[in-house]
C-alpha positions, 0 to 999 in steps of 0.5 A: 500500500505504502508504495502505491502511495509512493508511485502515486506521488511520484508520477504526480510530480513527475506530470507537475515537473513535465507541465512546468518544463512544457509551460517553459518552452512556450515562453521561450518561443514565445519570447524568441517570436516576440524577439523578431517584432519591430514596432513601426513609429513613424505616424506623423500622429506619434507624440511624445506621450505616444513615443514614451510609452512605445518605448516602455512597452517595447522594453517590458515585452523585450520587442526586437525594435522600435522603428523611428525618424532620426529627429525622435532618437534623442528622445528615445534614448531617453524613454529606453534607459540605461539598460535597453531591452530592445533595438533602436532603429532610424529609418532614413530616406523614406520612402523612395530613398531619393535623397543623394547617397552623401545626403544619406550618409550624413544622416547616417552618421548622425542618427550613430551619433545620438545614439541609434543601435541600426539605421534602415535607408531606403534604396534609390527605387529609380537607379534599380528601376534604370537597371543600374545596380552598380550605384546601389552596390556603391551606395551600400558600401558607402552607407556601411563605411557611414554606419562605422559599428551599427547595424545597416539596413536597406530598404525596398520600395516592393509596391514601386518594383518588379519581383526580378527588379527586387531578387537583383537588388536584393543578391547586390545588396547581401554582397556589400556587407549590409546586415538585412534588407527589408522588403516595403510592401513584398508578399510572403512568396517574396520573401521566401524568394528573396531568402533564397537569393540573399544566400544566408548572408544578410537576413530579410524583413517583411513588413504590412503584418498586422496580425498573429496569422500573418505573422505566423505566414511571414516568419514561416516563408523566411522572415527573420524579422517583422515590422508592424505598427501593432507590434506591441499589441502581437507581442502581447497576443503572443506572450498571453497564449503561452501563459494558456496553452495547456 
């Protein structure tokens, strides 16, 4: 009798040891996907209560970023704190990316300068629409030499390309040491092709996600990252479901 008992409550802690590891796990993943949100900031309605609380959310929920104009990092740095648990991103030549390459480069080193973790530039759309991919290469390379120790991102316009237009752009761009390369407005076909011919060396980011099923398709087709302006309400989303999971 005594040892029934025994097995009894063995395999009751047994199943209580295995829940909590299960229980565990789910929050992993769930802060590994929450890892690759990046909260878009840039409605020209974000104030700075607005802002302020981005940042105090996005370093409760350890979103992967916040995705700002270069005139709103100052403040940001502020909002994040000493110990920041998430990245901070200027977004650069938006939308077309038809500033100069010296004009970018300037504000490149000025975003570094008041303290950004990465800086996102839009692309020149007109010199990859004309084919000339030798100024995109060049660009690049410059904009990296801007960027000193900072992460560099480029950006593409996809609604103002064709696929071929972008897959070229995108096997240029992974050759000049650029860390990722987003695509504005691709689809989740797109990006698993454009994962595909980046060839591991730079990651890829999809933006235009504004739910947990596309976030789900997104990162399923090759994303490594996903910008959405409801990042904050995703993450959560995410992190409340592997609280309930059973």
């Amino acid at each position: 009798m005594e040892n029934s008992l025994t097995d009894a409550t063995n395999t009751a802690s047994e199943e209580e040891q295995f829940k909590e590891f299960r229980r565990l796990k789910r929050r992993e993943e769930a802060a590994a996907n929450v890892a690759k949100l990046e909260c878009d900031c840039l409605s020209p309605a974000t104030d700075k209560t607005t802002l302020r609380e981005l940042c105090r959310s996005a370093n409760s929920m350890k979103l992967g970023g916040i995705v700002v104009y270069p005139y709103m990092v100052k403040a940001c740095v502020a909002y994040l704190g000493a110990d920041p648990q998430c990245s901070l991103i200027a977004s650069i030549s938006s939308k077309c990316g038809g500033d100069a390459t010296e004009v970018k480069a300037d504000a490149v080193k000025r975003a570094v300068k008041d303290g950004v973790d990465e800086t996102e530039v839009w692309a020149p759309t007109f010199f990859i629409r004309d084919g000339n991919f030798v100024y995109l290469k060049r660009e690049c390379k410059k904009l990296a030499k801007a960027s000193r120790n900072r992460a560099l991102r480029i950006v593409l316009d996809c609604a103002a390309l064709r696929e071929q237009e972008v897959l070229k752009a995108c096997s240029v761009i992974a050759e000049t040491g650029v860390n990722c390369v987003r695509l504005a407005g691709g689809s989740s076909e797109l990006t698993a092709k454009v994962k595909s011919a980046v060839k591991g060396k730079c990651m890829v980011k999809s933006d235009g996600i504004n739910s947990f099923a596309a976030f789900a398709n997104f990162t399923v087709m090759g994303a490594d990252c996903i910008h959405a302006s409801n990042a904050t309400e995703l993450a959560a989303q995410l992190l409340m479901q592997a609280e309930e999971q059973e």
